[in-house]
C-alpha positions in Angstrom: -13.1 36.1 -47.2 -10.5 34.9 -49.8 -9.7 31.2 -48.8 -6.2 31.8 -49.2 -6.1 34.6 -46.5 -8.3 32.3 -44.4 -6.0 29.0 -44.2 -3.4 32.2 -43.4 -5.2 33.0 -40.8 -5.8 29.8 -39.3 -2.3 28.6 -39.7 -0.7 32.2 -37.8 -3.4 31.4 -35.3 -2.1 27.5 -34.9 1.6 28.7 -35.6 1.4 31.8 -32.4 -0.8 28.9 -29.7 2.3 25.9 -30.7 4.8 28.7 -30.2 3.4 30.6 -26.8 2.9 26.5 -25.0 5.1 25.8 -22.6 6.9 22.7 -21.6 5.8 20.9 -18.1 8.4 19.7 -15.9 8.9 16.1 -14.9 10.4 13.8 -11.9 10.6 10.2 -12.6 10.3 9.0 -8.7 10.9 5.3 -10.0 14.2 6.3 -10.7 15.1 7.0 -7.6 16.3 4.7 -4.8 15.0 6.8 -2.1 12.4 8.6 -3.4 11.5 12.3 -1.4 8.3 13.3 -1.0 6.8 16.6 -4.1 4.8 18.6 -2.2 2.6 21.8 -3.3 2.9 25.0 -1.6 0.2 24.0 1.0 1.9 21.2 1.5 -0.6 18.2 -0.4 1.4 15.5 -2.6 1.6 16.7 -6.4 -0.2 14.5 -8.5 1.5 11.5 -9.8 0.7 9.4 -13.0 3.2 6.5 -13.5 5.1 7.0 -10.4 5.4 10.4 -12.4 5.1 13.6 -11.0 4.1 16.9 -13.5 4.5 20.1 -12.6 3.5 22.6 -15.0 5.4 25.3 -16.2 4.7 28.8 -13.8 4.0 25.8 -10.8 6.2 25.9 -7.7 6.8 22.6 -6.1 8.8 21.6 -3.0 10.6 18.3 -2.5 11.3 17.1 0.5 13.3 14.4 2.3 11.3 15.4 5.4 13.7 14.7 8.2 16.7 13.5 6.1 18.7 15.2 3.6 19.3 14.8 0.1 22.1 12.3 -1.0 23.9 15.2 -3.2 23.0 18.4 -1.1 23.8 16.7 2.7 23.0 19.9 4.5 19.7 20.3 2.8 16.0 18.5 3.4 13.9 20.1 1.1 14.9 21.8 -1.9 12.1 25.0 -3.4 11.5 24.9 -6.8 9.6 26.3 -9.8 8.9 25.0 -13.6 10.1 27.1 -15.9 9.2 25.7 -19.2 10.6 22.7 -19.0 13.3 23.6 -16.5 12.8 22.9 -13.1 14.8 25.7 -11.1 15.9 25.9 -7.2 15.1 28.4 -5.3 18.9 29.3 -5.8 18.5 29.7 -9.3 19.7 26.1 -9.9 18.4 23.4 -13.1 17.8 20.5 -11.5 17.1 16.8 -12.8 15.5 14.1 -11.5 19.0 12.2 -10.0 19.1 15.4 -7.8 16.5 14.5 -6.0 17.9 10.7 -4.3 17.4 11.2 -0.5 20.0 9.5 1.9 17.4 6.8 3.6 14.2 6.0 2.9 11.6 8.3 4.3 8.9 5.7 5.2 10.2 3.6 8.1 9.0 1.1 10.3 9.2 1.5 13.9 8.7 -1.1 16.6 5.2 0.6 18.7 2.2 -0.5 20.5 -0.6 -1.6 18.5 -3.9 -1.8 19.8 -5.5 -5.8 19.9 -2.0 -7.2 19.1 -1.2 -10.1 21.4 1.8 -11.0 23.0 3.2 -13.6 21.0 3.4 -10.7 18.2 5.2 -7.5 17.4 3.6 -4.2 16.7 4.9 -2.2 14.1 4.3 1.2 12.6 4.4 2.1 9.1 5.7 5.8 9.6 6.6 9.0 7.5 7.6 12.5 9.0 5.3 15.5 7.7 7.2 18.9 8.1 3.9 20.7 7.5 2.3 19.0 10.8 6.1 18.6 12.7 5.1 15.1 13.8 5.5 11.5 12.5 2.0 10.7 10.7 1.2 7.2 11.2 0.7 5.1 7.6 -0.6 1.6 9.2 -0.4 0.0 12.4 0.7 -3.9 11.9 0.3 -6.6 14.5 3.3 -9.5 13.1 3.1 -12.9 14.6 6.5 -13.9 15.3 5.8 -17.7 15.7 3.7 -18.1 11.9 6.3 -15.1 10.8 2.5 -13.6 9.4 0.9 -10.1 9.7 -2.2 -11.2 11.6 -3.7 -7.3 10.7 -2.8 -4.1 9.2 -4.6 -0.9 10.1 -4.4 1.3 7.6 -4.9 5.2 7.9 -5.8 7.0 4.6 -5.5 10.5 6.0 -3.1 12.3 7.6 -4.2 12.9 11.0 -3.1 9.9 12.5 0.0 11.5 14.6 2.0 9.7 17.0 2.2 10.9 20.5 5.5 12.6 20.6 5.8 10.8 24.3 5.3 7.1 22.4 8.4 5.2 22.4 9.7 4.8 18.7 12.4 2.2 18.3 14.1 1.9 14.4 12.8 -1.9 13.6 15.8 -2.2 10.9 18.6 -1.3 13.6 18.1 -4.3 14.9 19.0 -7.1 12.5 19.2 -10.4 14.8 15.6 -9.5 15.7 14.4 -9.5 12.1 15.7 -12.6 10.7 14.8 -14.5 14.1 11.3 -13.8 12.1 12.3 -16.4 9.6 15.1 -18.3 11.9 18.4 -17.3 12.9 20.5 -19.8 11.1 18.5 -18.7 8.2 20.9 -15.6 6.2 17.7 -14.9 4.0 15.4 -12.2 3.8 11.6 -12.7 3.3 12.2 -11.1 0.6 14.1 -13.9 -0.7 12.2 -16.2 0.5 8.6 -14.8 -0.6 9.6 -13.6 -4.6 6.4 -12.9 -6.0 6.3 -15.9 -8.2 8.5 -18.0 -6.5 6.9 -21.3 -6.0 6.7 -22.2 -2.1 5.0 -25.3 -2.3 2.7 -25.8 -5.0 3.5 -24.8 -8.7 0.3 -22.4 -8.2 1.3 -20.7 -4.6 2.5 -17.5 -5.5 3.1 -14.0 -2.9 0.4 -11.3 -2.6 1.0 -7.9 -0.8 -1.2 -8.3 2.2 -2.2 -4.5 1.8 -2.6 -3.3 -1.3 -0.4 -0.9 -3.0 -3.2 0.8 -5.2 -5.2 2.4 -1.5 -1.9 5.0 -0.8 -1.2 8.2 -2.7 1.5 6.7 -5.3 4.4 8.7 -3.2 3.3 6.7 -0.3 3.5 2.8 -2.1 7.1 2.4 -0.7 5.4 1.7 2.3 3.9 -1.6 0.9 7.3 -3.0 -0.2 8.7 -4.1 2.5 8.5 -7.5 2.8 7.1 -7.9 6.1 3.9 -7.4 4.1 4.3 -10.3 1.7 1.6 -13.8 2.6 1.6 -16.4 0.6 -1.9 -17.2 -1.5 -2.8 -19.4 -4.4 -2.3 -17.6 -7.8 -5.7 -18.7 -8.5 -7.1 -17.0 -5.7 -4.4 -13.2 -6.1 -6.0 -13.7 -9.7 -9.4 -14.7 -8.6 -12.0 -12.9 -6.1 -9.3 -11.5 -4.6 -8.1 -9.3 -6.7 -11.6 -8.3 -7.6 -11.9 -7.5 -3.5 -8.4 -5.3 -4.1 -9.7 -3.5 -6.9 -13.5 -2.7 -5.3 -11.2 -1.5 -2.0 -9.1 0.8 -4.5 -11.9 2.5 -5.6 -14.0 2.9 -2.9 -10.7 4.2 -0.7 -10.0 7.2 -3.4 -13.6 8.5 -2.9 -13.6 8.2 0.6 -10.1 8.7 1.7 -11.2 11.3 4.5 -13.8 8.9 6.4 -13.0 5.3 6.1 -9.8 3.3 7.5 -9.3 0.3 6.3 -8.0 -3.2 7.9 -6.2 -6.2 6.2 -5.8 -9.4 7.7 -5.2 -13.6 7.8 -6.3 -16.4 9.9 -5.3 -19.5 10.6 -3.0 -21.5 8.8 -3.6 -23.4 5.5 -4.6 -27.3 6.0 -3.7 -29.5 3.5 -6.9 -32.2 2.3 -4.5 -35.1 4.0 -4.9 -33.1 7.5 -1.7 -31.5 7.9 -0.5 -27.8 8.5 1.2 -26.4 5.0 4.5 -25.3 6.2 6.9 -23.0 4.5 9.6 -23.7 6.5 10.2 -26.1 9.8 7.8 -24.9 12.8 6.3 -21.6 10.4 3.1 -21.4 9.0 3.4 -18.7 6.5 0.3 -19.9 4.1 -3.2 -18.2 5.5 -6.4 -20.3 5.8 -7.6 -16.9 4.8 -7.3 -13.2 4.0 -9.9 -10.7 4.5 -10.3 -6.9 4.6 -12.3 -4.4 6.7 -13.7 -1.5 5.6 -14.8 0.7 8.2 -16.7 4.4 8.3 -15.3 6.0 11.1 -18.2 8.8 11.9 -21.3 6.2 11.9 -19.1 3.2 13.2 -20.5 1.1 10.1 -18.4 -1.2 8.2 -18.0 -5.0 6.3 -16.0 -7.3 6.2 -14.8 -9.3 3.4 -13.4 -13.0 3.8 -11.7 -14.6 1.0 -10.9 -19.0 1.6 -7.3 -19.5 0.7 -8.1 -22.8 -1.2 -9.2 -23.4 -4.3 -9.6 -27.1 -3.5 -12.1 -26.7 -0.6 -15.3 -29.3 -1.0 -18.4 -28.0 -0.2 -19.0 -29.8 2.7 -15.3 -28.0 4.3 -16.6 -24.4 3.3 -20.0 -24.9 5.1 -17.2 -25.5 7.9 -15.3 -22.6 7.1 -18.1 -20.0 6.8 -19.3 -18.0 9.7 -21.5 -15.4 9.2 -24.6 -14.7 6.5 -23.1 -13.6 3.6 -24.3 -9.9 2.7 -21.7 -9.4 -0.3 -25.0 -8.6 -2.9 -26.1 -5.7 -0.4 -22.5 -4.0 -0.3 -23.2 -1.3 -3.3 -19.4 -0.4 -3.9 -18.0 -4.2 -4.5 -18.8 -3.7 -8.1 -15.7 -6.0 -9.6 -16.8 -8.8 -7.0 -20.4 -8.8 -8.3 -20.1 -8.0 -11.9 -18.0 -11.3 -12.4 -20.5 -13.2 -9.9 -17.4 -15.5 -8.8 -17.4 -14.6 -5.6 -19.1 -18.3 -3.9 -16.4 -20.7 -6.8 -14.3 -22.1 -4.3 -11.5 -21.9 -7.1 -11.6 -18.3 -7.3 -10.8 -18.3 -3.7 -14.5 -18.6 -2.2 -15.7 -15.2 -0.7 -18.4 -13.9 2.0 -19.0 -10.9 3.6 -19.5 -10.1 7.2 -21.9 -7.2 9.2 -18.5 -5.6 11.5 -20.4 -6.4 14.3 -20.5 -10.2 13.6 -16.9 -9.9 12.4 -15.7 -8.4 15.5 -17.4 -10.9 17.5 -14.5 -13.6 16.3 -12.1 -11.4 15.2 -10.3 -8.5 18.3 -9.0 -6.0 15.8 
């Protein structure tokens, strides 16, 4: 063939393929103040990349304030649409953008409810959305706060969707009542936690910094409002959030998106930090917001099996104080899936935050969750 016809014949080919693609449609959810929920027709959460959802030109999608309405359409909840190369249209033949899509309030709540294990001295709360697919509130995580230390003690976390709430359970709106949440912190005080607990913001030590007690990266990324709130900020050293810590986080990441459907996980603190002159570390006068430690749970719910992981909240302990500290046989170097943790073979440096792992059994035997 002439090489003339044949680059011809190539470029027609390239030239037809660049002009028959069609443009993907985008919505920016980061944009938004209340972010709906995109849903596909069988009513799964679309893919998101950069708190980014794609929907591909041809695709329908459905977003959804579930039981609240849109802030520009107040008589509608959940708007159909399709990608039509680049346009995403209403099932009313509408274009739509992205600022279309700001619901009224925030679709994951937190409701005052009874949480299993979680004393009297603290409040159970529920980390709730409301799935129109199922009709019922689907329960995120289950949070025992202690009121006196103004601390989650644990954090239950449910990474499927069949965790309903009874529709006979008592439900009250946590945020209705104001007085109660900043008697968390003290009533003369006008602050949020928020305030209080920056990330960054240096409580006591230029190197105590605020970690989210349960980790953003374990939800679907149109769930991670649900970790914002600042009920779930504690106070760790940054040596520690940037230490074995964070290596624990990321293992838990991982091994959560390949077994979303059988595990539940469980976050949690103990004690309160001791400073090496024998005193409490206080954030404010009478509450201990600074952990002696954090640790997580992760737990097979068909054969019951499970570890736990304990991480020392001071990167200052001396060895003699973490032979104190430690209560179980370590078995971190049989758990297969903490790859991060034993790769970097940090995981017994005290300032790294010092780390040990726990059969559930032995766990459970000093810890009721």
């Amino acid at each position: 063939m002439d090489v003339r016809i044949l680059c011809c014949f190539i470029f027609s080919v390239v030239g037809l393929t660049h002009i028959d693609a069609k443009e993907s449609c985008r919505i920016n959810l980061s944009s938004l103040r209340f972010r709906p929920f995109v849903l596909t027709s069988e009513g799964n959460f679309f893919p998101t990349q950069n708190n980014t959802v794609v929907i591909n030109s041809g695709n329908n999608a459905s977003v959804s304030c579930q039981k609240f309405n849109f802030e520009k359409y107040p008589k509608k909840s959940t708007i159909k649409t399709v990608c039509d190369n680049g346009k995403l249209v209403s099932d009313a033949g509408k274009i739509l953008s992205t600022s279309d899509f700001d619901c009224e309030l925030k679709i994951i709540d937190i409701m005052k409810c009874n949480v299993k294990n979680c004393d009297e001295k603290s409040l159970g709360l529920c980390y709730l959305y409301y799935d129109s697919i199922k009709s019922a509130n689907v329960k995120l995580a289950e949070v025992c706060f202690n009121k006196k230390i103004s601390r989650i003690t644990f954090a239950r976390v449910h990474l499927s969707r069949d965790a309903t709430v009874n529709s006979d359970e008592k439900l009250y709106d946590f945020f209705e009542k104001i007085p109660v949440f900043r008697d968390l912190i003290g009533a003369n005080d006008e602050n949020t936690l928020n305030t209080l607990l920056a990330n960054d913001h240096e409580l006591l030590y230029d190197y105590m910094t605020v970690q989210k007690l349960i980790p953003q990266g374990i939800l679907n990324e149109q769930l991670q409002d649900a970790v914002k709130y600042p009920i779930n900020n504690v106070g760790l050293w940054k040596s520690v959030v940037e230490g074995n810590w964070r290596s624990v986080n990321r293992d838990i990441e991982d091994y959560a998106n390949t077994n979303r459907d059988s595990i539940d996980l469980i976050f949690g603190t103990h004690q309160s930090l001791i400073s090496h002159d024998g005193k409490v570390v206080y954030f404010r006068k009478n509450k201990e917001m600074i952990p002696q430690f954090v640790w997580a749970v992760a737990y097979e719910k068909k054969s019951k099996n499970g570890v736990a992981i304990i991480t020392l909240n001071d990167p200052y302990a001396s060895l003699k104080q973490l032979k104190a500290q430690v209560f179980c046989e370590s078995i971190c170097s049989t758990v297969p899936w903490l790859k991060s943790l034993l790769k970097n073979d940090n995981y017994d440096r005290p300032g790294m935050g010092y780390t040990f792992c726990c059969k559930l059994q032995d766990f459970k035997s000093i810890y009721h969750v």
